[in-house]
N, C-alpha and C positions, 0 to 999 in steps of 0.2 A: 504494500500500500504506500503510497504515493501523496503529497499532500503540501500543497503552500498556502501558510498564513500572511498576515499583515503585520500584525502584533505580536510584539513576544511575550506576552499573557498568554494569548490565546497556545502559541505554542507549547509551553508550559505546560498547559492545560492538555492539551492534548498528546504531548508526551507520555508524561504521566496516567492519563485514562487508556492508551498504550498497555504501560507498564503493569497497571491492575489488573487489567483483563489480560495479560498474558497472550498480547500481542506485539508481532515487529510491522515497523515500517519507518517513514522515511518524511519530515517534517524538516520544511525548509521555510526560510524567513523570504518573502519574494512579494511584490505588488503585482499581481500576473498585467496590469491595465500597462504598465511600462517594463516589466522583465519579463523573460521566456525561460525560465529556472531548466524547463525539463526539453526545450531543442527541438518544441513542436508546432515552428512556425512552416507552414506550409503542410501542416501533415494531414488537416482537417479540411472538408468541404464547406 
């Protein structure tokens, strides 16, 4: 699982709820409206 926040609250938060539930993934800090974190511009119709 794959995942960009705004705020590093929210990541926090979601790390952690992660962590609980005995879950991995992958929580990055990104404004998707001006970054493309994961390299998927042009991938989508």
């Amino acid at each position: 699982m794959s995942t960009e926040e705004k705020v590093q609250d929210t990541i926090n938060l979601a790390k952690m709820n992660l962590a609980v539930n005995g879950l991995r993934g992958d929580i990055k800090k990104a404004i998707s409206y001006y970054e493309d974190p994961f390299g998927s511009f042009g991938a989508f119709d």
